[in-house]
FIKOLZA-1660 file (N, C-alpha, C; in steps of 0.1 Angstrom, whole numbers, plus 5000, padded with zeros to 4 digits):
% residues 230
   i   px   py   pz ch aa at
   1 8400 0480 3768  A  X  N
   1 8388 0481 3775  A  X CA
   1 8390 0476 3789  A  X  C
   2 8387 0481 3802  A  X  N
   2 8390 0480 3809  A  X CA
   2 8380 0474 3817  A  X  C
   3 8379 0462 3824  A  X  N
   3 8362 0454 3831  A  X CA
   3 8357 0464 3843  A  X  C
   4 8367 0473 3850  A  X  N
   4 8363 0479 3865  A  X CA
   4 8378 0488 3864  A  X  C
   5 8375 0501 3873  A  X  N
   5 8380 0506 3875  A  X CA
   5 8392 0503 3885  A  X  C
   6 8394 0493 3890  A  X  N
   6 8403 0487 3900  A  X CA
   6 8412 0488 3889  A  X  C
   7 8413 0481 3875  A  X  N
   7 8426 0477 3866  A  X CA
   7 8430 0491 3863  A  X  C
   8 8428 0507 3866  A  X  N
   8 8435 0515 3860  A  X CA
   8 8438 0518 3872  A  X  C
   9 8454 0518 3871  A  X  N
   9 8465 0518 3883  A  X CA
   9 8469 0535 3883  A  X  C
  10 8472 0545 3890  A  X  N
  10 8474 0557 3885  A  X CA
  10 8489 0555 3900  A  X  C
  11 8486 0552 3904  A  X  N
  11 8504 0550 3914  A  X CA
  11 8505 0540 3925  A  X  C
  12 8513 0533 3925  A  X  N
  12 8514 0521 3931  A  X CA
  12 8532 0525 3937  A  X  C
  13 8529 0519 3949  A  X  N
  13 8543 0519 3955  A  X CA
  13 8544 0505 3963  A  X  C
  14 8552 0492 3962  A  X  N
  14 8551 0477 3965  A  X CA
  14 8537 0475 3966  A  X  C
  15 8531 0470 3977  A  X  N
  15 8511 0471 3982  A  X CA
  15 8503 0480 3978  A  X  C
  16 8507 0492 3979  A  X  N
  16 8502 0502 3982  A  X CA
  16 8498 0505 3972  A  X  C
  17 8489 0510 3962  A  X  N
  17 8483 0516 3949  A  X CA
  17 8474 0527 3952  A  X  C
  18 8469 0533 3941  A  X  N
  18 8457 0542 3936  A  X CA
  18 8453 0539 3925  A  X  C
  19 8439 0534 3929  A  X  N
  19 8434 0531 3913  A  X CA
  19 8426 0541 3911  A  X  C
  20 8417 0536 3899  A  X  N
  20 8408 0547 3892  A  X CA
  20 8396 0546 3905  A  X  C
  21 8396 0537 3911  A  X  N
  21 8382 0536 3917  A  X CA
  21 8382 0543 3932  A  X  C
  22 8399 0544 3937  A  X  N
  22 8397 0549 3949  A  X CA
  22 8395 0565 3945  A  X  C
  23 8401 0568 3938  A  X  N
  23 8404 0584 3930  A  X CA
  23 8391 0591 3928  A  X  C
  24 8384 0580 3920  A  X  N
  24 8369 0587 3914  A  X CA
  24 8361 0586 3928  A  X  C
  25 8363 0583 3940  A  X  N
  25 8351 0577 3950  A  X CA
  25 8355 0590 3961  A  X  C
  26 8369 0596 3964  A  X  N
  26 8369 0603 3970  A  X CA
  26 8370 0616 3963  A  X  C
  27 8371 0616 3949  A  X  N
  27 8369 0631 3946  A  X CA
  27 8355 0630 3942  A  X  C
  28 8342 0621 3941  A  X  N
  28 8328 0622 3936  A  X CA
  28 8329 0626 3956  A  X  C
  29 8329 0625 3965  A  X  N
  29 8322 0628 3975  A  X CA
  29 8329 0638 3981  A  X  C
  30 8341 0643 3971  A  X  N
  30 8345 0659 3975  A  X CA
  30 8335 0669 3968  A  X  C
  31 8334 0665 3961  A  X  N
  31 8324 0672 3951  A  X CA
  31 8307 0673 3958  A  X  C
  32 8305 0662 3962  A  X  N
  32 8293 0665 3967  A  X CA
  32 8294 0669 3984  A  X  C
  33 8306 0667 3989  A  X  N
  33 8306 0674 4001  A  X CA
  33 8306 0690 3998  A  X  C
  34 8314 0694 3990  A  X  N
  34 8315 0708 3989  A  X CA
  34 8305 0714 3980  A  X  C
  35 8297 0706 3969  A  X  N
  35 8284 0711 3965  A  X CA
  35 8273 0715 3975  A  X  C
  36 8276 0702 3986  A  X  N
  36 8263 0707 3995  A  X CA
  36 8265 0717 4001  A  X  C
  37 8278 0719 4005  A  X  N
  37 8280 0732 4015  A  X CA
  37 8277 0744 4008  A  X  C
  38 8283 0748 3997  A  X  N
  38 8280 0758 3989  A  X CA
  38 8263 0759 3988  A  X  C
  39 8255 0749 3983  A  X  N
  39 8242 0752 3982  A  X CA
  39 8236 0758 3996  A  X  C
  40 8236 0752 4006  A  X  N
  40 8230 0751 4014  A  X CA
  40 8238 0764 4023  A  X  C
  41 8250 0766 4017  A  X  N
  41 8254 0783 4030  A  X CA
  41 8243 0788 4030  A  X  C
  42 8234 0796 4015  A  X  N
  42 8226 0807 4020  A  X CA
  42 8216 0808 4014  A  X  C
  43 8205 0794 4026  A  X  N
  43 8192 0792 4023  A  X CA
  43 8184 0804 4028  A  X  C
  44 8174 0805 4014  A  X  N
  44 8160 0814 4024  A  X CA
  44 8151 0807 4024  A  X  C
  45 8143 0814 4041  A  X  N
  45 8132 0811 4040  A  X CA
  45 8121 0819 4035  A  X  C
  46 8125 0829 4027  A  X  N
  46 8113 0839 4023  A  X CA
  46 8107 0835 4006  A  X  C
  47 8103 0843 4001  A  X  N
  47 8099 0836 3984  A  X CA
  47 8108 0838 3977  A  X  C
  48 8121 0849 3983  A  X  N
  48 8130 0850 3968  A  X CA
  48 8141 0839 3972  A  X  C
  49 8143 0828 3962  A  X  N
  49 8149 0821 3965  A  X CA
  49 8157 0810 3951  A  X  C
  50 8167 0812 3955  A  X  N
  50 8182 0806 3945  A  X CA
  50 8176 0797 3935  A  X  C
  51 8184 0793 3924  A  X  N
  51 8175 0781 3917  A  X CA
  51 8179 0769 3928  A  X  C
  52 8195 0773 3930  A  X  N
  52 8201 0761 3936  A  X CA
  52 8190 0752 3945  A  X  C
  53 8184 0762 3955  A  X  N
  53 8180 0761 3969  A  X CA
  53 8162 0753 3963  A  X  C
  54 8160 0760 3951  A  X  N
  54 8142 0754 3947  A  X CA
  54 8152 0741 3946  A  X  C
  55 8162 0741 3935  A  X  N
  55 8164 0728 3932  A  X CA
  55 8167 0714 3943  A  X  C
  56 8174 0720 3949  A  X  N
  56 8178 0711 3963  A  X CA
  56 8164 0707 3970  A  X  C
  57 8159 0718 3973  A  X  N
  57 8139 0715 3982  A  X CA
  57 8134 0703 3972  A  X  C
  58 8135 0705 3957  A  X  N
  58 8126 0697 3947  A  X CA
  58 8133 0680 3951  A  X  C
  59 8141 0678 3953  A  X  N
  59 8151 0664 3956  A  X CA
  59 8149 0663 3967  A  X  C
  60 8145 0667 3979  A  X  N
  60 8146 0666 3990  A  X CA
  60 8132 0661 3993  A  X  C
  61 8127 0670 3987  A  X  N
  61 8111 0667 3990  A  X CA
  61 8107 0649 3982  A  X  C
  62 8113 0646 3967  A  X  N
  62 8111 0635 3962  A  X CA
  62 8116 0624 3967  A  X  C
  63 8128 0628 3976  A  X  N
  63 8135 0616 3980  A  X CA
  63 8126 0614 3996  A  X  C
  64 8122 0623 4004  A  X  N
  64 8114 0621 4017  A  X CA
  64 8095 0612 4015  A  X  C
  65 8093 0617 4004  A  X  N
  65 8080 0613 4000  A  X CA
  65 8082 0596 3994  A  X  C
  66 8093 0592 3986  A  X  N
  66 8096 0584 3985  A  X CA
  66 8099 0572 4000  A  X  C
  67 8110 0576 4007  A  X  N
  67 8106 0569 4020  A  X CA
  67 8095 0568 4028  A  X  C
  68 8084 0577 4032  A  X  N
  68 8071 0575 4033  A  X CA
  68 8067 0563 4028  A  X  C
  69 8066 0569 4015  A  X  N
  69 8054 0557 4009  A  X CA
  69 8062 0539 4010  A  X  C
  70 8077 0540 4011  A  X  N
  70 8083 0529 4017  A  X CA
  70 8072 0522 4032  A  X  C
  71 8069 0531 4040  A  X  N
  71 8064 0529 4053  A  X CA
  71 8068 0533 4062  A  X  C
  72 8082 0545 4062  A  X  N
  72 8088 0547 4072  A  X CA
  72 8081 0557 4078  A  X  C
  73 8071 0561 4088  A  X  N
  73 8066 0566 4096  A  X CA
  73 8076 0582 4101  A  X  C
  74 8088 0584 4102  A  X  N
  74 8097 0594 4106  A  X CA
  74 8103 0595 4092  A  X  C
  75 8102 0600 4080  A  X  N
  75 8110 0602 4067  A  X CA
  75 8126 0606 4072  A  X  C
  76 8119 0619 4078  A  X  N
  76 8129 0629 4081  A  X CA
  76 8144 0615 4086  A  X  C
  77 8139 0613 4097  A  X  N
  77 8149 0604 4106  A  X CA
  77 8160 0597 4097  A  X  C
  78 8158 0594 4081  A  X  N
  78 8164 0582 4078  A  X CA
  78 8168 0590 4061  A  X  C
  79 8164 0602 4059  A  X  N
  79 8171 0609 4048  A  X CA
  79 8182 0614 4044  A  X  C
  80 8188 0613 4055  A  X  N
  80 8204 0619 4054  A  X CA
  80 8214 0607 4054  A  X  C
  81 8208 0592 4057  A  X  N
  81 8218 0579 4051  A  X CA
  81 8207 0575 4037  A  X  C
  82 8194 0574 4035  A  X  N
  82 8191 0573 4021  A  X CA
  82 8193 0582 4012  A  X  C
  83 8191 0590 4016  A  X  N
  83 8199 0605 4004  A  X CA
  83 8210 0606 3998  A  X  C
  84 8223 0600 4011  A  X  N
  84 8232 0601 4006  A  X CA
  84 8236 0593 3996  A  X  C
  85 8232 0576 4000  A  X  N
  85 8236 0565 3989  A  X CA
  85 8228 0569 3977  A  X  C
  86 8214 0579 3976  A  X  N
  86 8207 0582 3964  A  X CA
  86 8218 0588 3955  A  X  C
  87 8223 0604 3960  A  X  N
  87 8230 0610 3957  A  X CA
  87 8244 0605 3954  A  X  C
  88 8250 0596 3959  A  X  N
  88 8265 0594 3954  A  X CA
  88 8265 0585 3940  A  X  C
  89 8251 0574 3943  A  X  N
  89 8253 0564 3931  A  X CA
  89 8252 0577 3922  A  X  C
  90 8235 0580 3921  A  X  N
  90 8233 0590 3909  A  X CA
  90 8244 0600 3903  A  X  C
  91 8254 0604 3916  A  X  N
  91 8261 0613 3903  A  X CA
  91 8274 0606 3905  A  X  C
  92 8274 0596 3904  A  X  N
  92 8281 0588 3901  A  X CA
  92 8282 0584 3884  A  X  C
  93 8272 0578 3885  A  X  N
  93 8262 0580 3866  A  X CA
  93 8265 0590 3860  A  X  C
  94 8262 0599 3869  A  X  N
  94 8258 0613 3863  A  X CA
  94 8273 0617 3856  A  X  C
  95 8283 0614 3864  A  X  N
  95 8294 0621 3861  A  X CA
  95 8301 0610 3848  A  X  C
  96 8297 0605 3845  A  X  N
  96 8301 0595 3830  A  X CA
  96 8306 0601 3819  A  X  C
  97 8296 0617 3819  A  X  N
  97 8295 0628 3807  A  X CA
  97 8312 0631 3804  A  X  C
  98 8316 0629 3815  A  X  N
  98 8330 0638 3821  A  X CA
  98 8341 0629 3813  A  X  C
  99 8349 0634 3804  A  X  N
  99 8358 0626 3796  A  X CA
  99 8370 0618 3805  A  X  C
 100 8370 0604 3806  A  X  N
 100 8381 0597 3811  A  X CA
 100 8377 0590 3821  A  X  C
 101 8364 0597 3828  A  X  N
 101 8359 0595 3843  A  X CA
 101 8356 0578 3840  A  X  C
 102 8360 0572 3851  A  X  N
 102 8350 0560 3853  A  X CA
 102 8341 0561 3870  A  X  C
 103 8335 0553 3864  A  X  N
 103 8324 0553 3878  A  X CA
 103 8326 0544 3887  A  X  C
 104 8330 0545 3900  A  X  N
 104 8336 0541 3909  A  X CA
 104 8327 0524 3911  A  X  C
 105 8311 0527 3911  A  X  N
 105 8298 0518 3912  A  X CA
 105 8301 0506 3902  A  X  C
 106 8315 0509 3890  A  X  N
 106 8322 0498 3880  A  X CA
 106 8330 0489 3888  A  X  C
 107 8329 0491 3902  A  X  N
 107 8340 0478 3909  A  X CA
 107 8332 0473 3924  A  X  C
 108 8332 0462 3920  A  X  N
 108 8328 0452 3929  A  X CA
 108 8331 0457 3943  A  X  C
 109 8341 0467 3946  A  X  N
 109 8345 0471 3961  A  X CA
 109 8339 0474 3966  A  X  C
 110 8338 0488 3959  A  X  N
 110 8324 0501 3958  A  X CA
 110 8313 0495 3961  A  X  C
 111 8306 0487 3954  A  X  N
 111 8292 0484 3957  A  X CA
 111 8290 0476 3967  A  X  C
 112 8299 0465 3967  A  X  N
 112 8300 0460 3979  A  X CA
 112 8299 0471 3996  A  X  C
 113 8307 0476 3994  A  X  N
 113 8309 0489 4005  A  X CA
 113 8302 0495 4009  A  X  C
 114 8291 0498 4001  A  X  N
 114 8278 0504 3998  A  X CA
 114 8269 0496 4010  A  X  C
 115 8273 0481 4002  A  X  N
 115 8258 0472 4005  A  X CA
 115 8264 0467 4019  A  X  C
 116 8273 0469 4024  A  X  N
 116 8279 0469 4041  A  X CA
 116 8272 0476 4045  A  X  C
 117 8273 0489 4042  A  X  N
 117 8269 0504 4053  A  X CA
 117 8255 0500 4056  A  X  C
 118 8243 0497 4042  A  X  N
 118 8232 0491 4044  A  X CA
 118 8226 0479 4052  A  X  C
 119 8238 0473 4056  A  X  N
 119 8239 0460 4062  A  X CA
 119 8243 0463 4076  A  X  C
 120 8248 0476 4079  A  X  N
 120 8248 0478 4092  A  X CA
 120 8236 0486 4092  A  X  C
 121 8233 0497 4090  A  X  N
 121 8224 0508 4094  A  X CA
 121 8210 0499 4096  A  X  C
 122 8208 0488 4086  A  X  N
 122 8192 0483 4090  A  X CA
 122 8193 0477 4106  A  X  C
 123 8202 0466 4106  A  X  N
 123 8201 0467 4126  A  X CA
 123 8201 0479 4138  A  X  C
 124 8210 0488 4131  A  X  N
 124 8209 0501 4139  A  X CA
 124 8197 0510 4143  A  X  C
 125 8191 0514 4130  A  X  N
 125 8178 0514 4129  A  X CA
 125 8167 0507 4139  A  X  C
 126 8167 0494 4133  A  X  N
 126 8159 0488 4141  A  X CA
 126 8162 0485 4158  A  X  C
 127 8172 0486 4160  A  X  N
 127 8178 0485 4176  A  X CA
 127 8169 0496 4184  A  X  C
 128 8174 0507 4171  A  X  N
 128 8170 0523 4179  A  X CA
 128 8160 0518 4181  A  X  C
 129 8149 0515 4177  A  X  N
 129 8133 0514 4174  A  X CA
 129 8126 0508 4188  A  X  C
 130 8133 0491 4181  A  X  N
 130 8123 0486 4193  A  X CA
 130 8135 0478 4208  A  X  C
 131 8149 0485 4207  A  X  N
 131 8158 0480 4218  A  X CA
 131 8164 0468 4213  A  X  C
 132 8175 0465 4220  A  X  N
 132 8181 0449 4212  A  X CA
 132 8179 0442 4219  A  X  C
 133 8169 0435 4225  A  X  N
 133 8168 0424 4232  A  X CA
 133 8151 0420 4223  A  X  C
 134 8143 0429 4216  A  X  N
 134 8132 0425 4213  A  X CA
 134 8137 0424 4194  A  X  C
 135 8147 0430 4194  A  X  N
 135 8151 0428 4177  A  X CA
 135 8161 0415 4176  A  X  C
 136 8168 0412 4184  A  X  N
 136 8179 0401 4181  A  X CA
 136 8163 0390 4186  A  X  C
 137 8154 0389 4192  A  X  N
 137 8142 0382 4192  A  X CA
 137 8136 0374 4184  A  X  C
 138 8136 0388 4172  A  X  N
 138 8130 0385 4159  A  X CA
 138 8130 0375 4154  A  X  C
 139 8150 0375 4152  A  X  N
 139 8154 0362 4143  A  X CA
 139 8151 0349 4150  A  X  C
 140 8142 0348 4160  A  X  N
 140 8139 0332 4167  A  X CA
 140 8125 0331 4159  A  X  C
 141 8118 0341 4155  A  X  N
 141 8104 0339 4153  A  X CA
 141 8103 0336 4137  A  X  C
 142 8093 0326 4137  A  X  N
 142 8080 0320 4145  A  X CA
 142 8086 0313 4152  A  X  C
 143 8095 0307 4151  A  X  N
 143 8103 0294 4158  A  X CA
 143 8119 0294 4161  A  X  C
 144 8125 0291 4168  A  X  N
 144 8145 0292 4167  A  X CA
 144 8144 0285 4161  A  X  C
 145 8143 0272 4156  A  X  N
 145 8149 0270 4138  A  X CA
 145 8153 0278 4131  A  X  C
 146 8142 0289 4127  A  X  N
 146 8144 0300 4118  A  X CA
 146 8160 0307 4120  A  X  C
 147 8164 0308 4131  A  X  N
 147 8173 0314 4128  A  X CA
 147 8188 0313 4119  A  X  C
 148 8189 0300 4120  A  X  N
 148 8202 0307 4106  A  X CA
 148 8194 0310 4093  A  X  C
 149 8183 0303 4095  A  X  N
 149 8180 0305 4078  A  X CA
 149 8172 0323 4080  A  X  C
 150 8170 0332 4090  A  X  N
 150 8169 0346 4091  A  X CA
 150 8186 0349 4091  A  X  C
 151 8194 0346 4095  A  X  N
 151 8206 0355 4095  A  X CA
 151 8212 0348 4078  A  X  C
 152 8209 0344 4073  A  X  N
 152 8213 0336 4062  A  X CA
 152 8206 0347 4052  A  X  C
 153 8196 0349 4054  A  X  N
 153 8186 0361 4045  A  X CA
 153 8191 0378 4046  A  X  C
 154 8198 0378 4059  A  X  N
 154 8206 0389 4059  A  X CA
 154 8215 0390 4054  A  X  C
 155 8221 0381 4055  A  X  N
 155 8239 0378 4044  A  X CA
 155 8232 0383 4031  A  X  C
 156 8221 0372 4028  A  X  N
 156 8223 0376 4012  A  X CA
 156 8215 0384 4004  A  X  C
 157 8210 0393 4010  A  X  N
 157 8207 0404 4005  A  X CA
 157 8214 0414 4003  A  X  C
 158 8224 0417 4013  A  X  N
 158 8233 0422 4016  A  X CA
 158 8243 0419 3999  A  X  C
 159 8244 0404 3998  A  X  N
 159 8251 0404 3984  A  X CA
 159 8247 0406 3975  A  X  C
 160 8235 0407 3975  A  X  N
 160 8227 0407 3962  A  X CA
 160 8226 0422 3956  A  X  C
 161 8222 0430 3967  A  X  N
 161 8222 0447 3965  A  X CA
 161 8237 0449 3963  A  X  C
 162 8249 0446 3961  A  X  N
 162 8263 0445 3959  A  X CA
 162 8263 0443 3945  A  X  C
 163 8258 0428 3942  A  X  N
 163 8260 0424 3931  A  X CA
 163 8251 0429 3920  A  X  C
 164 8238 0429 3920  A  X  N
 164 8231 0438 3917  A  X CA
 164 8235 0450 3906  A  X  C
 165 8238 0460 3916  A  X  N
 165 8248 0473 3913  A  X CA
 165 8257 0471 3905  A  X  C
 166 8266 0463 3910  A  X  N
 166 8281 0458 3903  A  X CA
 166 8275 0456 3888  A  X  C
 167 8265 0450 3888  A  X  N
 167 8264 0442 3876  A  X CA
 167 8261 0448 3865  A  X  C
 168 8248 0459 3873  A  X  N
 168 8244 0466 3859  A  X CA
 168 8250 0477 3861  A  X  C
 169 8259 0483 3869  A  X  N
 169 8271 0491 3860  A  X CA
 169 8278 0492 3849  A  X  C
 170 8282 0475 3854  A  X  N
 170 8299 0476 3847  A  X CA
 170 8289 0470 3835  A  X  C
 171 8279 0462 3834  A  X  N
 171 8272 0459 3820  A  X CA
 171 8272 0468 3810  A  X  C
 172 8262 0484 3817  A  X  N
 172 8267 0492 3808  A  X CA
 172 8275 0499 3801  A  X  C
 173 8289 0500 3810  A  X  N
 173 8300 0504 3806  A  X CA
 173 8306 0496 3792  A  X  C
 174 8307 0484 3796  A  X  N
 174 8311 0473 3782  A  X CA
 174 8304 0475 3773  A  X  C
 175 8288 0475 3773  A  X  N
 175 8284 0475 3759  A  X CA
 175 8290 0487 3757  A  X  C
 176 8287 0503 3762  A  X  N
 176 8293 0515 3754  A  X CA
 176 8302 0511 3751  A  X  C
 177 8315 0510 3753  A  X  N
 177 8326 0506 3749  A  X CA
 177 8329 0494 3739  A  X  C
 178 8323 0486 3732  A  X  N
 178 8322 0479 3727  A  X CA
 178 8313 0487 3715  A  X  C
 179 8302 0495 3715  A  X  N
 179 8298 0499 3707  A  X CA
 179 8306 0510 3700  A  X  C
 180 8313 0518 3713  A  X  N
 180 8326 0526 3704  A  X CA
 180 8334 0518 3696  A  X  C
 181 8336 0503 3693  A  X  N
 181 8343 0500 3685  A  X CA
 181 8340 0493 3672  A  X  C
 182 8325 0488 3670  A  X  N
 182 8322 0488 3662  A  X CA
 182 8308 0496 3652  A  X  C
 183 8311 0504 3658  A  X  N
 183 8292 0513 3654  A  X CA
 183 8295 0528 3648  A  X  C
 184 8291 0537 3643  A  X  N
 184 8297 0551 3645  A  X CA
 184 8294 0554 3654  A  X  C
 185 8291 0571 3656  A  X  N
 185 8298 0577 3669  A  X CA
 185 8281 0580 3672  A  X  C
 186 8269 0584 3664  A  X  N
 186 8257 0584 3666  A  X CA
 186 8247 0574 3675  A  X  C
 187 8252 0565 3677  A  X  N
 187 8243 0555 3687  A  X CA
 187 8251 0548 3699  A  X  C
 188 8265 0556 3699  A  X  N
 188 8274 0550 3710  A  X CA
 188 8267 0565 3720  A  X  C
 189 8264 0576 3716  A  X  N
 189 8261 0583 3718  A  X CA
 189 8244 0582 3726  A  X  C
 190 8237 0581 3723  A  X  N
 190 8222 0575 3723  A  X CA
 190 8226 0567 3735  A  X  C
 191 8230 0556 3732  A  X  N
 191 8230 0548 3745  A  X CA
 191 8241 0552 3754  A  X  C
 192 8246 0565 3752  A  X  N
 192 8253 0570 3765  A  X CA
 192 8242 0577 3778  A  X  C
 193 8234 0586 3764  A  X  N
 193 8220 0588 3771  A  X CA
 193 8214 0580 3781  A  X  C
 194 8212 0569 3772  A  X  N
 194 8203 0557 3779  A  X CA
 194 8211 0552 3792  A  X  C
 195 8222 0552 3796  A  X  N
 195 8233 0551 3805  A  X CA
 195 8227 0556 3815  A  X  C
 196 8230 0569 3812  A  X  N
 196 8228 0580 3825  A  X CA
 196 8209 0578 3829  A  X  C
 197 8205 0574 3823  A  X  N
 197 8191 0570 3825  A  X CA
 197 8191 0558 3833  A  X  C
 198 8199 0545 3827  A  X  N
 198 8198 0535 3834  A  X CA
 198 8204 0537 3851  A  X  C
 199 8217 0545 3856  A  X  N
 199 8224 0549 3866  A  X CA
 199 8218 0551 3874  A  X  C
 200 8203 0567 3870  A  X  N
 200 8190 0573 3877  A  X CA
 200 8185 0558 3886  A  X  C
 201 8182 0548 3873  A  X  N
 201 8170 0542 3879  A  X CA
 201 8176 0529 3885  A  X  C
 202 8192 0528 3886  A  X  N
 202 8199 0517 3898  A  X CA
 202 8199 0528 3910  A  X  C
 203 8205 0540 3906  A  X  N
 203 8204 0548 3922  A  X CA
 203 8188 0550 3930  A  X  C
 204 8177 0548 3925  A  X  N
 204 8163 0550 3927  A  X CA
 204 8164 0537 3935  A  X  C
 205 8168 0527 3922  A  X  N
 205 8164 0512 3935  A  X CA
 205 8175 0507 3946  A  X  C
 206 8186 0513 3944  A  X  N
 206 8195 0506 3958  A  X CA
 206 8187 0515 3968  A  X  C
 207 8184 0529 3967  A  X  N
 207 8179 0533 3975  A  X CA
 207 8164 0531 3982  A  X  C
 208 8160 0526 3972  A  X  N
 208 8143 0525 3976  A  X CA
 208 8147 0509 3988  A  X  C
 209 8156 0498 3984  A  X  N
 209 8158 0483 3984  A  X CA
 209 8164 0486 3999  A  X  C
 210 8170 0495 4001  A  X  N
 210 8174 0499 4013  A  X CA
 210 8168 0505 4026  A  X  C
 211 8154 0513 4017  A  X  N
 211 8146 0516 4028  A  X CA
 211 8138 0506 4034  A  X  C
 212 8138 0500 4023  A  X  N
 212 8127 0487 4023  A  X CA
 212 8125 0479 4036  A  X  C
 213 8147 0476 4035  A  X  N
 213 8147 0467 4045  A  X CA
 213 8151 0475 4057  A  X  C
 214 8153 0487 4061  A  X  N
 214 8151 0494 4074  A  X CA
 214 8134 0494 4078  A  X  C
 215 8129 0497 4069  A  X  N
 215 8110 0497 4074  A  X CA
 215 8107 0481 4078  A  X  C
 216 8115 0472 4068  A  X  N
 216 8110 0458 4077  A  X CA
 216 8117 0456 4091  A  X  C
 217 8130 0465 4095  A  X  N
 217 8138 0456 4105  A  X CA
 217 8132 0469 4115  A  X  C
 218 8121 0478 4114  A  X  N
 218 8114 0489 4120  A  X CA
 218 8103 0487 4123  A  X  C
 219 8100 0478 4114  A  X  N
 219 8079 0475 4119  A  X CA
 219 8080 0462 4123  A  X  C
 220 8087 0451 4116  A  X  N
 220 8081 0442 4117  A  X CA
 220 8081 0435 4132  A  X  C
 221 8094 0443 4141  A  X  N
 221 8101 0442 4156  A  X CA
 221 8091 0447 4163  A  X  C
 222 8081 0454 4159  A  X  N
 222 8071 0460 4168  A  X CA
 222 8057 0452 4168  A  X  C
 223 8055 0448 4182  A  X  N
 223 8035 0444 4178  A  X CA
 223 8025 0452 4174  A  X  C
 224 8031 0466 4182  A  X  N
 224 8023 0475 4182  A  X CA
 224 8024 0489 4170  A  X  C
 225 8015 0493 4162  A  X  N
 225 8022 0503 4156  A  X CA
 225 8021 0518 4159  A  X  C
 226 8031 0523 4154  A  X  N
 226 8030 0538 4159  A  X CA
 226 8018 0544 4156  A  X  C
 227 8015 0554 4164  A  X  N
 227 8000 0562 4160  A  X CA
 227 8000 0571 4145  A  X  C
 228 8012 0573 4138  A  X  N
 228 8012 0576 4122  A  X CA
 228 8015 0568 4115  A  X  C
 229 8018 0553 4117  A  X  N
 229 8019 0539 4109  A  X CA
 229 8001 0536 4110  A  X  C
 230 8004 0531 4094  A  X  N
 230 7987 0527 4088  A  X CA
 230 7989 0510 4086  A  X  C
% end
């Protein structure tokens, strides 16, 4: 049984290796690079229209309405970096079904890597918004005291959404595997189910946990709020 996909080595030359986790991370986002293109060559806009294309609108539409109701006032603006982390964790999970696969979201790198990108994009975001001279501001308020203990809250969220992930990945991975060894094959099965269920609803929240903190480092930089902020 293996803790993370880092320990399955598939070619190593002195430093240099391939694990299971680099392998699975760039062929899951060959896959969804070339899923999207294929879906998306040949959209219509009329009523006859592909399952692929309803199906893609139906995701698109759940994942935009979802950042809304976050607070983000521009959805559009911010769907194509929350989408993506939605979409990689989830078929990340998703691809479990697939005999041999491990899930890349099984190694502390990966999630970690993840919870970087999110750790840049919220300043970016917010720079765009309100300029960097009124956002690097922030972290003085109410008072400059505050600020290590605000950049201290950036650090560790940043680890938390890492570890988080990490955790209840590779959690589930062990018990399956552990139930493959003492249970029959009927409830190793069931809670494989329950897996791809649990994967849905860590890809739901790194995503949601991500908009969260772009809508705070987006409103809370402003006195004033936009004329479609409520």
């Amino acid at each position: 049984m293996h803790l993370s996909p880092d320990d399955i080595i598939f070619w190593q030359q002195g430093v240099f290796k391939l694990n299971a986790t680099i392998a699975f991370t760039w062929g899951l986002m060959l896959v969804l690079s070339v899923g999207s293109k294929l879906v998306t060559s040949r959209l219509s806009t009329g009523l006859q229209r592909s399952r692929w294309q309803n199906l893609l609108e139906i995701v698109v539409t759940g994942i935009t309405k979802q950042i809304a109701e976050v607070g983000l006032s521009q959805p559009q603006k911010y769907i194509g970096f929350l989408g993506t982390l939605f979409l990689f964790v989830a078929m990340a999970s998703l691809f479990t079904i697939v005999p041999g696969y491990e899930p890349p979201t099984g190694s502390l790198s990966t999630t970690t890597a993840l919870a970087i990108c999110v750790f840049v994009a919220v300043p970016l975001f917010g720079i765009e918004k309100s300029g960097l001279g009124e956002y690097l501001r922030a972290y003085l308020k109410p008072t400059f005291i505050m600020l290590p203990f605000n950049i201290i809250s950036e650090l560790s969220r940043t680890l938390a959404l890492a570890a988080r992930l990490f955790g209840n990945m590779m959690s589930g991975t062990m018990i399956l595997a552990i139930l493959l060894t003492i249970t029959p094959f009927v409830f190793p099965i069931a809670m494989s189910v329950l897996g791809l269920l649990t994967g849905m609803v860590q890809a739901y929240i790194f995503s949601i946990l991500a908009a969260v903190y772009i809508a705070a480092a987006t409103r809370s930089r402003n006195t004033r709020p936009e004329p479609n902020e409520k």
